[in-house]
C-alpha positions in Angstrom: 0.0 0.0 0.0 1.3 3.9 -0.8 0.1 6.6 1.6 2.1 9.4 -0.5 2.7 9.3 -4.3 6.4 9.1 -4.9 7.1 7.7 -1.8 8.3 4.8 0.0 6.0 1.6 0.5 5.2 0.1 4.0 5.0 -4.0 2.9 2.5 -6.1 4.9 3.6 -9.9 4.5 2.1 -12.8 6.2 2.6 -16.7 5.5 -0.2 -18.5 4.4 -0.4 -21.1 7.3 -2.0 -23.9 5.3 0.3 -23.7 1.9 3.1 -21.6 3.9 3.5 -19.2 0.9 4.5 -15.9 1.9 1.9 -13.7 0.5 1.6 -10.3 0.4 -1.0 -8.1 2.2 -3.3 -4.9 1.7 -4.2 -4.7 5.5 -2.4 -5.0 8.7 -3.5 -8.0 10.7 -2.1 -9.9 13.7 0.7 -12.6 12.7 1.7 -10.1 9.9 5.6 -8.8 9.1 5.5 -5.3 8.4 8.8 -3.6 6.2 8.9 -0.1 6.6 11.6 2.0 4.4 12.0 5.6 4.4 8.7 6.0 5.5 6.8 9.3 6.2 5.2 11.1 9.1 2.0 9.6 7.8 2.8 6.3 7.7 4.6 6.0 10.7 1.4 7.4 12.9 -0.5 4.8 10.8 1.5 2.0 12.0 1.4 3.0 15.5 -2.5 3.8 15.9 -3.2 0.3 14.2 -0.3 -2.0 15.6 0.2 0.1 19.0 4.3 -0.2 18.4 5.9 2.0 20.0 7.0 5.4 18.7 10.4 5.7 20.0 11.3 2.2 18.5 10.5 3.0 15.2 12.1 6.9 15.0 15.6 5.3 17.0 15.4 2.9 14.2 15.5 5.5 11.4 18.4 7.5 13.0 21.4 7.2 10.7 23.7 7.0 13.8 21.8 4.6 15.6 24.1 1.5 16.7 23.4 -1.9 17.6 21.7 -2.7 20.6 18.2 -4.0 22.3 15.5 -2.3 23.8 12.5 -3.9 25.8 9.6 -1.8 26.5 6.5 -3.7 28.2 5.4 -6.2 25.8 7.8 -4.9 22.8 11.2 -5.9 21.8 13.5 -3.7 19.6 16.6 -5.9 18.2 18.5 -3.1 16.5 21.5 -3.8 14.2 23.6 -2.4 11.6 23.3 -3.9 8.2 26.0 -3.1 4.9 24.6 -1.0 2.3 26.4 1.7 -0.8 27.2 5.2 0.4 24.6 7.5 -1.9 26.2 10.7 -0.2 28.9 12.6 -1.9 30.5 13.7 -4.7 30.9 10.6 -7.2 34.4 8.5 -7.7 35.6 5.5 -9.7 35.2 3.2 -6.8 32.1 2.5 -4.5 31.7 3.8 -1.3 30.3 1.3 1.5 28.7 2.7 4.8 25.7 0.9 7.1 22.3 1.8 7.7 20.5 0.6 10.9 17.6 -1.9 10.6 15.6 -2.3 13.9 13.3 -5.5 14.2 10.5 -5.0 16.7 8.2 -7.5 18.2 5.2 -5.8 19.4 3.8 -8.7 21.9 2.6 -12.1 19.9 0.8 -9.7 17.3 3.3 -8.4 14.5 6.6 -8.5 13.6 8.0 -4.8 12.0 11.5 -4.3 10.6 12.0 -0.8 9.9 15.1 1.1 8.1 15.9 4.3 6.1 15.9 2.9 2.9 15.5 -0.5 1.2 17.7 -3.2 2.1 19.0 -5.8 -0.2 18.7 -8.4 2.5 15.1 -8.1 3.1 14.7 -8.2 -0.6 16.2 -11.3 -0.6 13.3 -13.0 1.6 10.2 -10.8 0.3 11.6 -12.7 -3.2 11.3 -16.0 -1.8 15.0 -16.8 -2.0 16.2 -19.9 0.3 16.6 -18.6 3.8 17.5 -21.6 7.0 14.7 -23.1 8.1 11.6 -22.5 7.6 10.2 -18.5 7.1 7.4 -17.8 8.7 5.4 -14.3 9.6 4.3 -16.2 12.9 7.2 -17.5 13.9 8.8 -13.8 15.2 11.7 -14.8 17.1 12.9 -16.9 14.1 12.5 -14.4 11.9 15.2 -12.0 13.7 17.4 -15.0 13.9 17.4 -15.5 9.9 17.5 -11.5 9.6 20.5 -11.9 11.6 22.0 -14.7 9.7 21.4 -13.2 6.2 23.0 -9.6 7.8 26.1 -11.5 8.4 25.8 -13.1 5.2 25.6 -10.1 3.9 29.0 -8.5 5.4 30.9 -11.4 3.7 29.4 -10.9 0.0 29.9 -6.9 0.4 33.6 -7.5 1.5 34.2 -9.6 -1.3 33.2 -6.8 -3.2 35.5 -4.7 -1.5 38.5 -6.8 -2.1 38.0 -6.7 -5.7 37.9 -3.2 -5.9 41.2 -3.3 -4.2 42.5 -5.8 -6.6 41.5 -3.7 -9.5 42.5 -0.8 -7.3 46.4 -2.1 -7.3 47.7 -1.7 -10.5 46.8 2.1 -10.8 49.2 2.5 -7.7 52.4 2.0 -9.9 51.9 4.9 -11.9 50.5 7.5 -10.0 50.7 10.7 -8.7 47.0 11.7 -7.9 45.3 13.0 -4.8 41.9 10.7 -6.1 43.8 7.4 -5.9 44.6 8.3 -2.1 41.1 9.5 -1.4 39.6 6.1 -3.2 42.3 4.4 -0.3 40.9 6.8 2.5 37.3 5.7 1.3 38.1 1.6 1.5 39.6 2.8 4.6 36.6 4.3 6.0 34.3 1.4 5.3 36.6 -1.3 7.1 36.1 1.1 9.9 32.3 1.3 9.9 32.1 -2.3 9.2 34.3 -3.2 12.2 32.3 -1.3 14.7 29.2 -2.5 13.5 29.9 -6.4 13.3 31.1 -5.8 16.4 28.0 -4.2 18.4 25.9 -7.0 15.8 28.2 -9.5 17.7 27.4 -8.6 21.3 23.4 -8.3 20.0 23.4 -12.0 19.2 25.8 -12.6 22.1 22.5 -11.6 24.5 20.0 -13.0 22.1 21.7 -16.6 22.6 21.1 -16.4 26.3 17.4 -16.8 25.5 16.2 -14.2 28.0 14.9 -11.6 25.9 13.3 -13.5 23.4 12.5 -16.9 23.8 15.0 -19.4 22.3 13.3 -22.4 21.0 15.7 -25.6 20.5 15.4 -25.4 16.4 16.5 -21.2 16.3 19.7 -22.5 18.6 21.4 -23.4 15.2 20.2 -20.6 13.0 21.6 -18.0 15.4 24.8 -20.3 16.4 24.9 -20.1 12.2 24.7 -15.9 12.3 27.1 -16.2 14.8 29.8 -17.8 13.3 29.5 -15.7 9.6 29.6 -12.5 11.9 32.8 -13.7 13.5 34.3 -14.3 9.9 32.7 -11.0 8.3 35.2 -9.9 11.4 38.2 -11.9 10.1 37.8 -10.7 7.0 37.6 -7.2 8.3 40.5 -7.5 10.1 42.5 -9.0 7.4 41.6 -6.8 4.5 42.2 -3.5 7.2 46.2 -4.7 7.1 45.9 -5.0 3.4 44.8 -1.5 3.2 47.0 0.1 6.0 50.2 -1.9 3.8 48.5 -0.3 0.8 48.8 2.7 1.6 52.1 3.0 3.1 53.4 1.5 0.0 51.1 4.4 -1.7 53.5 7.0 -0.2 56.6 5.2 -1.2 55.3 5.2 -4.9 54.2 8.8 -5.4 57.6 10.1 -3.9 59.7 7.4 -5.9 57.6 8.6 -8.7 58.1 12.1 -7.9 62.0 11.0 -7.4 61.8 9.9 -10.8 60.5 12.7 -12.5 62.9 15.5 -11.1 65.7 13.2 -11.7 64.5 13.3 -15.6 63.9 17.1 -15.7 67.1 17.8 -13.9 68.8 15.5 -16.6 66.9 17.8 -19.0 67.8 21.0 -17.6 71.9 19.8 -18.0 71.6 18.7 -21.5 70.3 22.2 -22.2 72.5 24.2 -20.2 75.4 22.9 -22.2 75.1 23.7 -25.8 73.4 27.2 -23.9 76.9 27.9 -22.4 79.2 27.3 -25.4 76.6 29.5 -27.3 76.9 31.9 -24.7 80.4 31.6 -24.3 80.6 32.6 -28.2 78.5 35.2 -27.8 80.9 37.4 -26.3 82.1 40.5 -27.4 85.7 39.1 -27.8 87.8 38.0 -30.4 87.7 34.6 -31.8 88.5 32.4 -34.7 86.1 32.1 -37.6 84.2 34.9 -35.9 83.2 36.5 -39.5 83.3 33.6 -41.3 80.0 31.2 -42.3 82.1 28.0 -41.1 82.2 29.3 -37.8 78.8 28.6 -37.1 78.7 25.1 -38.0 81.9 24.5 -35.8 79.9 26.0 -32.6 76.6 23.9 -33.8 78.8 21.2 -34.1 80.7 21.2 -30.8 77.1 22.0 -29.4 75.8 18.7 -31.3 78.7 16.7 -29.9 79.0 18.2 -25.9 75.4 17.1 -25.5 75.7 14.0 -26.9 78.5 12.9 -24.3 77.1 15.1 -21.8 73.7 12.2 -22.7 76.0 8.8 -22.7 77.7 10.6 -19.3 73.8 10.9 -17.4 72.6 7.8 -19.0 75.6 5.6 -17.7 74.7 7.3 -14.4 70.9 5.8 -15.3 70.1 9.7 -14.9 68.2 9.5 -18.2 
């Protein structure tokens, strides 16, 4: 359903409990999922008059700057998390830039299940698709849900860091040749997301941490593995992070060994340069005096200074380029 033209959809999904399709819905009712993205003023109050959620949970969830954690309040539960997603802000470069957007998952009593986030989120695309999720999905089974949302988040971290490590593959070669400010900002940017994807695998860690000790939402026996799963691919999304954060660091140390080699290189040409002009410039000069010398009226003169030009610079040349000046 759209409450404003142009904007953002809330998505009502509920599993069909006698073919266990998930279908989607025009109205809220209890046992439902509800996706909010980017969703307005209106549609927020809407939510809350007809699911009683409360307000707090869902604006927290929809501040950018909002970090991993749980809330209980009464009968609701807010599992907030941090999930990878492309940086949209800023001017644009060759390379992607990664950040991550909070996603909060709220379980208002036994009723409803809401996710809400600032934008769409390839992860819950995945399952509103229908793609293979562990276990069993189903709108009814709430605390399961959060444990596959958690599972596919982690998922998630790994897929974008591959990403990430082939822009850095691709990213290598240009560092042999150059001399540009944009190739160390595209390092500062990689930089930048290994940073927000440390801190946020590891508040997502200590989230599940709690969540496994089955006091704030009940932990039945078949769940155990899907979380013990999310678990485990967070701690490698963390690996990886930590791995590919030397990689970068080395990069970019080597980074300011090439440009000032490079720079080395260059002034060592131009000074090279600079000799091999200065020397047919001082015999010239040097003939240019108002003094007496031979062939100083006479046509042949000139080709003798060309030619002693001619020849100074070419052994002045053999002299730099044994020196591997040239």
């Amino acid at each position: 359903m759209k409450f404003i033209e142009g904007r953002e959809m809330v998505e009502i999904y509920r599993t069909n409990e006698n073919t266990g399709v998930l279908e989607k819905e025009e109205k809220i009712v209890k046992g439902s999922w509800i996706n909010l993205y980017n969703p307005s003023k209106e549609e927020i109050s809407r939510i809350i008059k007809e699911t009683g959620v409360d307000k707090d949970f869902l604006e927290d969830s929809l501040d950018s700057e909002e970090r991993s954690h749980i809330d209980i309040e009464d009968d609701q539960v807010l599992v907030s998390i941090n999930v990878p997603a492309y940086d949209k802000s800023g001017k644009k470069i060759e390379t992607k830039k990664y950040t991550t957007v909070p996603l909060g998952m709220i379980i208002v009593r036994d009723d409803y299940i809401i996710t809400v986030s600032s934008e769409k989120l390839d992860v819950l695309s995945g399952i509103t698709n229908k793609k293979p999720i562990l276990g069993e999905f189903a709108t009814y089974k709430k605390s399961r849900i959060i444990f596959q949302v958690l599972y596919k988040v982690a998922e998630s971290y790994i897929t974008y860091l591959d990403r990430i490590n082939r822009d850095i593959e691709n990213f290598e070669e240009k560092l042999e040749r150059t001399m540009k400010n944009q190739e160390l900002v595209q390092l500062i940017h990689f930089q930048k997301s290994m940073i927000y994807f440390d801190a946020a695998l590891k508040s997502n860690q200590t989230v599940m941490e709690r969540l496994k000790r089955g006091k704030i939402i009940k932990l039945y026996e078949e769940d155990e593995d899907i979380l013990e799963d999310a678990t485990i691919e967070n701690r490698q999304a963390l690996e990886m992070v930590s791995t590919y954060s030397e990689v970068l660091n080395g990069m970019i140390e080597v980074f300011g060994t090439i440009v000032s080699n490079n720079l080395n290189i260059v002034m060592k040409f131009l000074t090279s340069i600079t000799i091999l002009l200065a020397v047919p410039t001082l015999i010239s000069g040097l003939m240019g005096m108002n003094v007496e010398f031979p062939f100083l009226t006479n046509v042949i003169g000139f080709w003798w200074v060309m030619i002693a030009c001619i020849a100074t610079t070419i052994l002045t040349w053999v002299l730099l380029k044994k020196r591997d000046m040239m």
